[in-house]
DRENKOLTOR-684850 format. One record per residue (C-alpha): x, y, z; residue number from 1. Coordinates in steps of 0.001 Angstrom, whole numbers. Layout:
BEGIN
+---------+---------+---------+-----+
!       u !       v !       w ! num !
+---------+---------+---------+-----+
!       X !       Y !       Z ! NUM !
...
+---------+---------+---------+-----+
This chain:
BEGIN
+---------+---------+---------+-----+
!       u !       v !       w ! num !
+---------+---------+---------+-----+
!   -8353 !   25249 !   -7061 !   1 !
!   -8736 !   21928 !   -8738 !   2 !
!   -6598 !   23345 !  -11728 !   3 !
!   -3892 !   23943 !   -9194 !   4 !
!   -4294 !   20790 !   -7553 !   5 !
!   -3873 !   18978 !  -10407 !   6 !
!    -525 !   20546 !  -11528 !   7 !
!     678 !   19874 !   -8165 !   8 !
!    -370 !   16163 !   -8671 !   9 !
!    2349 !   16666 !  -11392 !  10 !
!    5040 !   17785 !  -10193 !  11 !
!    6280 !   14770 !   -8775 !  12 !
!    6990 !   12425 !  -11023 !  13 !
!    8478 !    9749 !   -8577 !  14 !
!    6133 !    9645 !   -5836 !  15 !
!    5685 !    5699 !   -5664 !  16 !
!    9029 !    4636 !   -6432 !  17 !
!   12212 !    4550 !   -3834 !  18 !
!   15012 !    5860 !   -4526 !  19 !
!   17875 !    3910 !   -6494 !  20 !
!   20977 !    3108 !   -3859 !  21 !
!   23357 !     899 !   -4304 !  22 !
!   22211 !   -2936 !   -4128 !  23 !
!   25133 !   -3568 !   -1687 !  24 !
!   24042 !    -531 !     606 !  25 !
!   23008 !   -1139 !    4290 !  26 !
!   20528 !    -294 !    6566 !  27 !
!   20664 !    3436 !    7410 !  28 !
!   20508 !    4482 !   11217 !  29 !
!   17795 !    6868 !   10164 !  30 !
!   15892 !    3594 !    8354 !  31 !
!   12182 !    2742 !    9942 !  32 !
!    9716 !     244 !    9200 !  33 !
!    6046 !    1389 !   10478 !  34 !
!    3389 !   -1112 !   10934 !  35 !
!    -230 !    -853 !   11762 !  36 !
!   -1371 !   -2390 !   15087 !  37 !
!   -4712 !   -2948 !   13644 !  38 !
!   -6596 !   -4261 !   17111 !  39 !
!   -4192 !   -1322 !   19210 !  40 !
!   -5156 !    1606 !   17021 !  41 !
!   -1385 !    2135 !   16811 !  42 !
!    1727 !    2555 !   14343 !  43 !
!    5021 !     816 !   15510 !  44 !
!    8167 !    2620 !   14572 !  45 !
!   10862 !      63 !   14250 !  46 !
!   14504 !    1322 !   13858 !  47 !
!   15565 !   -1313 !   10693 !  48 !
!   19133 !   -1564 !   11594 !  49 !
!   18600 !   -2379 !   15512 !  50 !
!   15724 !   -4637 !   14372 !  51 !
!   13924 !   -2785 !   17635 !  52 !
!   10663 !   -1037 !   18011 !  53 !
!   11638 !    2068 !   18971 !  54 !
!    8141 !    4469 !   19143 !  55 !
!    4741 !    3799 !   19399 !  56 !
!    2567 !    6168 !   18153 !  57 !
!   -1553 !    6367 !   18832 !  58 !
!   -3823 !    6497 !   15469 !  59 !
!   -7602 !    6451 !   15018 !  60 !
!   -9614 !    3377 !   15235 !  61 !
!   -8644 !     311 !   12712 !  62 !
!   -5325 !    1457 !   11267 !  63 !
!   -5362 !    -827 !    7997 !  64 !
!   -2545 !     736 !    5381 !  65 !
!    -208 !    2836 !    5699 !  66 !
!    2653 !    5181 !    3306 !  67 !
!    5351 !    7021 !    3388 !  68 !
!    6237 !   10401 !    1638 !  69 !
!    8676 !   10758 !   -1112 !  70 !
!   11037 !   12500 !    1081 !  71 !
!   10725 !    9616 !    3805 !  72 !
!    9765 !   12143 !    6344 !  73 !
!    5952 !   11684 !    6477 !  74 !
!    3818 !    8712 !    6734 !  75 !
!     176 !    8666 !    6501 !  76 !
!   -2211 !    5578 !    8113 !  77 !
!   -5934 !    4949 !    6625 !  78 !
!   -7866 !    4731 !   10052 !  79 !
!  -10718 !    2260 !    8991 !  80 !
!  -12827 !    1677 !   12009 !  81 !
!  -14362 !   -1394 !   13625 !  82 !
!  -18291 !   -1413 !   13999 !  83 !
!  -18323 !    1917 !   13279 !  84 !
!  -16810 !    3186 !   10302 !  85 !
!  -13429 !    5577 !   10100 !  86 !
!  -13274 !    8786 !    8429 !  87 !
!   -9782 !    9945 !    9424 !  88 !
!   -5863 !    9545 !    8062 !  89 !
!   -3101 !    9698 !   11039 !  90 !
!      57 !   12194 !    9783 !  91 !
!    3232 !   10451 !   11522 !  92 !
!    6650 !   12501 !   11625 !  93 !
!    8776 !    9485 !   10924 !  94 !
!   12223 !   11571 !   11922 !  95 !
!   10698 !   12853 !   15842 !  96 !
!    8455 !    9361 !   15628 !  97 !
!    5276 !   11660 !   16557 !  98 !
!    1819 !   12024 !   15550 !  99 !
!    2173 !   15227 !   13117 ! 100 !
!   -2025 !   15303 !   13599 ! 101 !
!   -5406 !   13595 !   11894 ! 102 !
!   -6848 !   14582 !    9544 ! 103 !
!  -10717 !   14238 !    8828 ! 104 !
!  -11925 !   13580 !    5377 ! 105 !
!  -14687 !   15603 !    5037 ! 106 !
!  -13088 !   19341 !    4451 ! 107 !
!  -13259 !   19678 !     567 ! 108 !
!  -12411 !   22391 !   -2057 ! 109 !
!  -13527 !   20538 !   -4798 ! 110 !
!  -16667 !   22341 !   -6393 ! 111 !
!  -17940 !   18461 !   -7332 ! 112 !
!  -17681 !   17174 !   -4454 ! 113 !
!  -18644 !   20746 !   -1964 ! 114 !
!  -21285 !   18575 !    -269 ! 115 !
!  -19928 !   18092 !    3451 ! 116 !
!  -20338 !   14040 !    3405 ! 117 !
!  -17702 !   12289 !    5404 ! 118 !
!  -15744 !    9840 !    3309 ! 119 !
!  -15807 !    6257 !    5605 ! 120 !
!  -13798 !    3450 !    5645 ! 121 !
!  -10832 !    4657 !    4381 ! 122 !
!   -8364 !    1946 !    2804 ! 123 !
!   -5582 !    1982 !     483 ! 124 !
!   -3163 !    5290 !     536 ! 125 !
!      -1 !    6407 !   -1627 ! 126 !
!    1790 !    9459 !   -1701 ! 127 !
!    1735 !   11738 !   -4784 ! 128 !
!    3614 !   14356 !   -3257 ! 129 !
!    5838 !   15072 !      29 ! 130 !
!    2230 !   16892 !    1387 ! 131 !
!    -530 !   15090 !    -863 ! 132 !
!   -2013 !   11309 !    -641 ! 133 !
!   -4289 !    9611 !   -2826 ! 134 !
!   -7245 !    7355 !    -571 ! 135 !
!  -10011 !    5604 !   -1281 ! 136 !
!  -13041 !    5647 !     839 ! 137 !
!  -14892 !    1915 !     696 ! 138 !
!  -18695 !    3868 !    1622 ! 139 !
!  -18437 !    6665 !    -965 ! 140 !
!  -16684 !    4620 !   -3351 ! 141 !
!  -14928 !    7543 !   -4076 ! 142 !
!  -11001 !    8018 !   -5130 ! 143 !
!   -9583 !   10917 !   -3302 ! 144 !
!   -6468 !   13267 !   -3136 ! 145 !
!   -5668 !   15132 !      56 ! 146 !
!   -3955 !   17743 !    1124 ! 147 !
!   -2186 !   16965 !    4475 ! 148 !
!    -952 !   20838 !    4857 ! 149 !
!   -4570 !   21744 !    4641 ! 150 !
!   -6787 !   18741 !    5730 ! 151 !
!   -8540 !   19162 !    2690 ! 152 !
!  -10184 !   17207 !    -162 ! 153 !
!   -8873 !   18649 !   -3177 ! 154 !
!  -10319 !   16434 !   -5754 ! 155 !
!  -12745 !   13471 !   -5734 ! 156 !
!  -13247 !   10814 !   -8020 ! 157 !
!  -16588 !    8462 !   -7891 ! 158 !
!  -16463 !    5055 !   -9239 ! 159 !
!  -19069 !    2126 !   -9454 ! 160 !
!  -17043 !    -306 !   -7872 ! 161 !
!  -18771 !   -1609 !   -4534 ! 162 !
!  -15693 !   -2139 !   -1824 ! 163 !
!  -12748 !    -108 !   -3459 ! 164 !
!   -9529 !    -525 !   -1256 ! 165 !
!   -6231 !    -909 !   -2746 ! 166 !
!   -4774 !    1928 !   -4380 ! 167 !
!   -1451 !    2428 !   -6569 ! 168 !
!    -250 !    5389 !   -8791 ! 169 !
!    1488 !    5228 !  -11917 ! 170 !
!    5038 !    6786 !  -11949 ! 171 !
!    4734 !    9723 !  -14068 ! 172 !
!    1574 !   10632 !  -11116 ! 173 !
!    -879 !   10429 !  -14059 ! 174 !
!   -2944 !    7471 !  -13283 ! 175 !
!   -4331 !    5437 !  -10524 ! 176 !
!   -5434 !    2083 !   -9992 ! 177 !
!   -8057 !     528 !   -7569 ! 178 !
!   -9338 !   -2620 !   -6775 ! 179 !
!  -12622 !   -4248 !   -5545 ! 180 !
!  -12930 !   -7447 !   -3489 ! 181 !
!  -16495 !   -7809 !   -3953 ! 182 !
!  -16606 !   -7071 !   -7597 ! 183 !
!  -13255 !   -8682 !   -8795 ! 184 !
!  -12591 !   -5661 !  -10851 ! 185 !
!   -9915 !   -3189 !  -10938 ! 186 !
!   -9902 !     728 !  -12107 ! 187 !
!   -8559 !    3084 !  -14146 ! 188 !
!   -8480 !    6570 !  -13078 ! 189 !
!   -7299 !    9552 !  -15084 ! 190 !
!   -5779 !   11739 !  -12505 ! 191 !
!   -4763 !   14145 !  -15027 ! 192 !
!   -8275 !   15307 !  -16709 ! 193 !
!  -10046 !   17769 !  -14544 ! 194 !
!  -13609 !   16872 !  -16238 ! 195 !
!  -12172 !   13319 !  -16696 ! 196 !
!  -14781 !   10597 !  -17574 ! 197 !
!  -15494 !    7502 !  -15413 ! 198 !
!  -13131 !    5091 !  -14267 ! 199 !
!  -12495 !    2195 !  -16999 ! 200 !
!  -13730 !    -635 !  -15251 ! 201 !
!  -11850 !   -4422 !  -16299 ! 202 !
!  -13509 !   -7810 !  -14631 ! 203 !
!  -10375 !   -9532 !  -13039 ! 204 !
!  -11073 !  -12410 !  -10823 ! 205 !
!  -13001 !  -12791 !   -7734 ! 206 !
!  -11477 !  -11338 !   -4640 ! 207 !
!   -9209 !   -9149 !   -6711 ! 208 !
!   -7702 !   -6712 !   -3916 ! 209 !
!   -3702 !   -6876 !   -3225 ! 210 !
!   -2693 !   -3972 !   -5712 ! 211 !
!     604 !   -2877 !   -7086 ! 212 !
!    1637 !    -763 !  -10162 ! 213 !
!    5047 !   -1840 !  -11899 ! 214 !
!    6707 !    1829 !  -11906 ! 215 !
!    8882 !    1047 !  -15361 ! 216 !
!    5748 !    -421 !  -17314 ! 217 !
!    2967 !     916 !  -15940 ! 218 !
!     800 !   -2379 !  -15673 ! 219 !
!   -1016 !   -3236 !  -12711 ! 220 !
!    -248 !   -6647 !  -10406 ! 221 !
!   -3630 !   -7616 !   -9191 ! 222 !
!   -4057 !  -10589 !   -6384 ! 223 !
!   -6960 !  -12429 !   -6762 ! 224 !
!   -7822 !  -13894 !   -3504 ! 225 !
!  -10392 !  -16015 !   -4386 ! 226 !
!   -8725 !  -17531 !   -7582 ! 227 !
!   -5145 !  -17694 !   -5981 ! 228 !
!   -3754 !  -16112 !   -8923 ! 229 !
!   -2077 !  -12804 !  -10226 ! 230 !
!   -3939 !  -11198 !  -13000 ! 231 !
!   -1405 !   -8784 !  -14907 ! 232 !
!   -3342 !   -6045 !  -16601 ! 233 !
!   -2025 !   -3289 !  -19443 ! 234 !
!   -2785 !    -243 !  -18308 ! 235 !
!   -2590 !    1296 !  -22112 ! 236 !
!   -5054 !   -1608 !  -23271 ! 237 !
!   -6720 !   -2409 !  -20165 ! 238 !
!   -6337 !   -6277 !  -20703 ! 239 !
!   -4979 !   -8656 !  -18488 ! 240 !
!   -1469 !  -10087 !  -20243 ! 241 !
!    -634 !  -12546 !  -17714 ! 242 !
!   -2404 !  -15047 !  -15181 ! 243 !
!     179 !  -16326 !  -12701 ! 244 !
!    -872 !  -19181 !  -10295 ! 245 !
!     136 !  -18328 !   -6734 ! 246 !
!    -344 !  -20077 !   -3386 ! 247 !
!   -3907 !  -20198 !    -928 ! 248 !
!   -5398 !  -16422 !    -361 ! 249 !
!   -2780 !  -13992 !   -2216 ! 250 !
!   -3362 !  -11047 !     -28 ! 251 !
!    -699 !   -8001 !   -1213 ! 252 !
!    2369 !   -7130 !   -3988 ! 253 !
!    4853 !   -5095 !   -3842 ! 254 !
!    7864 !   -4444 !   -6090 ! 255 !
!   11291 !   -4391 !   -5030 ! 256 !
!   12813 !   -1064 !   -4569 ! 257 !
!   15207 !   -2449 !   -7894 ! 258 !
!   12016 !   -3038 !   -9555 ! 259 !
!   13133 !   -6233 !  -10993 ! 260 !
!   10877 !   -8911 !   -8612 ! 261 !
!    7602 !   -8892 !   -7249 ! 262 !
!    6586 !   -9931 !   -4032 ! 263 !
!    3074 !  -12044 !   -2822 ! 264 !
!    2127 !  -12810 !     105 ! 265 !
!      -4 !  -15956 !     638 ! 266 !
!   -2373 !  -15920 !    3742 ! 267 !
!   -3204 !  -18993 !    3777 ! 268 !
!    -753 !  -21177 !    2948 ! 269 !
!    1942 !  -18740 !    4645 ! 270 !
!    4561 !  -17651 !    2043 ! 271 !
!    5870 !  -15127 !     713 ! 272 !
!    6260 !  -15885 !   -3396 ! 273 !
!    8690 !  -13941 !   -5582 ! 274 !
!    8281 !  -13680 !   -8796 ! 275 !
!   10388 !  -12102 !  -11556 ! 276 !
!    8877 !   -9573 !  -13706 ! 277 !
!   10531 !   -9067 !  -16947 ! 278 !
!   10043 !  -13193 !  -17361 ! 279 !
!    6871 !  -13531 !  -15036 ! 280 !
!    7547 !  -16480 !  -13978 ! 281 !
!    8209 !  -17703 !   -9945 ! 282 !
!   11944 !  -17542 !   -9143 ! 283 !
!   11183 !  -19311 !   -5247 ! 284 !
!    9286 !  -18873 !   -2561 ! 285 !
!    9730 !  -18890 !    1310 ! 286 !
!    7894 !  -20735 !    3574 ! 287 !
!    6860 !  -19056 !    7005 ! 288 !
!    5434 !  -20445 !    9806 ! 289 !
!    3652 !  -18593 !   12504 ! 290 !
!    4156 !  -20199 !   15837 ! 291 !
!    7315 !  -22062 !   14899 ! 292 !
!    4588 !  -24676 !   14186 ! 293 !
!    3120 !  -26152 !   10961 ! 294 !
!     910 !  -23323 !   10928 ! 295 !
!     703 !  -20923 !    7956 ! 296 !
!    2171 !  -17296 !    9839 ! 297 !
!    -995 !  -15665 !    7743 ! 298 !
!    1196 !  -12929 !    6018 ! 299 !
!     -71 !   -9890 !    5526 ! 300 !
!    1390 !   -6603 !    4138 ! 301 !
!    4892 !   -6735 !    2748 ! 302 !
!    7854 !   -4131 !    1759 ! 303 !
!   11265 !   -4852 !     474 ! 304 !
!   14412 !   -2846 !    1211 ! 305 !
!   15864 !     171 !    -222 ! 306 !
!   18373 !   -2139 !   -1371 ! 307 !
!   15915 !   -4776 !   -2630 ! 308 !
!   18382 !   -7730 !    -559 ! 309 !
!   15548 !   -8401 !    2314 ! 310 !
!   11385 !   -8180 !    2640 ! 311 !
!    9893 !   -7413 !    5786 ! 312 !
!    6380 !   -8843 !    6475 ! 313 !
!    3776 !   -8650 !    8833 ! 314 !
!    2538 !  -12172 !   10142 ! 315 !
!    -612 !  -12228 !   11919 ! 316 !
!    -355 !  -15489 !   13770 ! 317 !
!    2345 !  -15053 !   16205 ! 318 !
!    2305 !  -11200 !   15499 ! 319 !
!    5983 !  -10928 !   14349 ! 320 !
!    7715 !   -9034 !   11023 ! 321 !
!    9253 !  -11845 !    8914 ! 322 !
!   12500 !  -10973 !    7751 ! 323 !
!   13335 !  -12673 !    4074 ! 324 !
!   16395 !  -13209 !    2517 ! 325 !
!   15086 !  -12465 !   -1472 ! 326 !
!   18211 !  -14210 !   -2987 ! 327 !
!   16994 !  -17441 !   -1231 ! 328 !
!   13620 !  -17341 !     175 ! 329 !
!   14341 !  -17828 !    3492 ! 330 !
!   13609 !  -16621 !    6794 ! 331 !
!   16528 !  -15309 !    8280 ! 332 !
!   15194 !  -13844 !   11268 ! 333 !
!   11423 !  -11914 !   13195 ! 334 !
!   10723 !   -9018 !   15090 ! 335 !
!    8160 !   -9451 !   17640 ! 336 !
!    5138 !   -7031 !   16850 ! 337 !
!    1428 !   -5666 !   18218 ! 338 !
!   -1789 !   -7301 !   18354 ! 339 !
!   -2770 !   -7532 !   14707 ! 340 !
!     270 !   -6646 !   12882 ! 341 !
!   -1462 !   -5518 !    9133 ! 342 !
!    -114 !   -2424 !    6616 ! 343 !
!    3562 !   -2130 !    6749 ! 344 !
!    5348 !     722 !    4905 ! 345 !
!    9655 !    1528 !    4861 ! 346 !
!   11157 !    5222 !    5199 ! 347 !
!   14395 !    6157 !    4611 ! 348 !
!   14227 !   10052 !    5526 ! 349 !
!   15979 !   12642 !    3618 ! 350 !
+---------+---------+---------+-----+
């Protein structure tokens, strides 16, 4: 089973990368932005060309991150918990905007792993397939890939790290990358290697935990809270290149669907930073304010466009998706949002 899961895993070779479209394309009428409603336990469905929420669909406690399938038709929340720790993913139809079902990580056909442990606090999520996720559970610090025809745990890996969270695959689906706030490291899994040793583990900087993979060269973007910089690490040589300075509390990155910038969001001193990756150095960055005061908007998660012209971020002080111009840095306009706007994800269905 774990043979089969593996060349599955395969298979797709552009799981975490959009689509190319043409930079002067549109919003779709089929477009949707999905946010987690951390404090409601729900996921938003926001219809990207009306700029309107348009669905609101119920998830399990503590919705953190969330991801869309390859296809654009599926999207998958980590349900975290509050005082009491998650153990479930939410399946979303994005195209009927309805709950698909839940899933409950503790089903497993993985001989390693046949023990019937529930894996908690689930955190980061990416797609590896139109029906497969990769997750990481924070309280079995383990890496895992699910099925979400099945509800099962296909494969597990363990790793040493103590709060694991943000995940990101490599293009070609063969490697995956994790981070730990509480140990300031990030990880190396081989996703390919059935009997594959343990995770390479590199020291990065303290608070490391906003996570992206560049899908042309394969190095990892890490966000160092703590340090308020960017540590860029080789995933071939596993050492960091590149430390970029950012602004208070970088929290996430994400690459532009045109892979050319990458985007940080800075909690606490409210912006959103772009910074351009074959140069790595800061091409601008846009101030936003959450109550239309002086007050940083604490951004959270962030997503560009299929046509990598506008980023969409979730602010949790006035509870409102930031729209960005990228070309200038500026906010061109909000859309109201939840109680405790957080992950943020954008499907185009096909």
């Amino acid at each position: 089973m774990a043979a089969t899961a593996t060349l599955t895993l395969f298979a797709v070779l552009t799981a975490a990368v959009s689509a190319q479209v043409d930079p002067f394309d549109s919003p779709h009428a089929s477009d949707r932005l999905l946010i987690c409603n951390r404090s409601e336990h729900t996921v938003s469905i926001i219809a990207v060309a009306r700029r309107a929420e348009i669905a609101v669909v119920k998830t399990g406690v503590g919705p953190r991150a969330i991801a869309v399938s390859p296809n654009g038709r599926t999207a998958v929340t980590t349900n975290y918990g509050d005082d009491h720790p998650g153990h479930t993913l939410t399946v979303i139809d994005v195209v009927s905007a309805k709950l698909r079902g839940t899933v409950s990580l503790h089903r497993t056909s993985d001989p390693i792993t046949s023990d019937s442990k529930k894996h908690a606090r689930p955190h980061g999520v990416q797609f590896v397939s139109d029906h497969q996720v990769i997750v990481t559970s924070e309280a079995s610090r383990s890496l895992l890939l699910v099925n979400l025809q099945s509800g099962i745990i296909e494969r597990a890996w363990r790793t040493p790290q103590t709060t694991m969270r943000v995940v990101s695959v490599t293009k070609d689906g063969k490697y995956a990358a994790t981070s730990s706030i509480a140990d300031g490291t990030l990880a190396f899994f081989d996703l390919a290697n059935i009997n594959s040793p343990a995770p390479s583990i590199i020291k990065i900087g303290k608070g490391s935990e906003g996570l992206a993979i560049h899908p042309a060269t394969g190095n990892a973007w890490v966000a160092n809270r703590s340090n308020n910089t960017i540590s860029v690490v080789s995933r071939t040589t596993g050492k960091i290149e590149t430390t970029l300075d950012t602004g208070s509390v970088p929290f996430r990155i994400a690459f532009t669907a045109n892979h050319k910038w990458a985007l940080v969001t800075c909690t606490e001193s409210g912006e959103l930073m772009i910074f351009d990756v074959a140069t790595r150095k800061l091409l601008r960055e846009g101030s936003i304010h959450g109550d239309r005061s002086e007050q940083s908007s604490l951004p959270l998660g962030v997503v560009s466009g299929p046509d990598s012209r506008l980023a969409y971020v979730t602010c949790a002080r006035g509870e409102f998706i930031a729209i960005v111009d990228l070309q200038t840095g500026q906010l061109i306009d909000r859309i109201d949002a939840r109680k405790s706007p957080n992950g943020i994800a954008y499907a185009r269905p096909r």
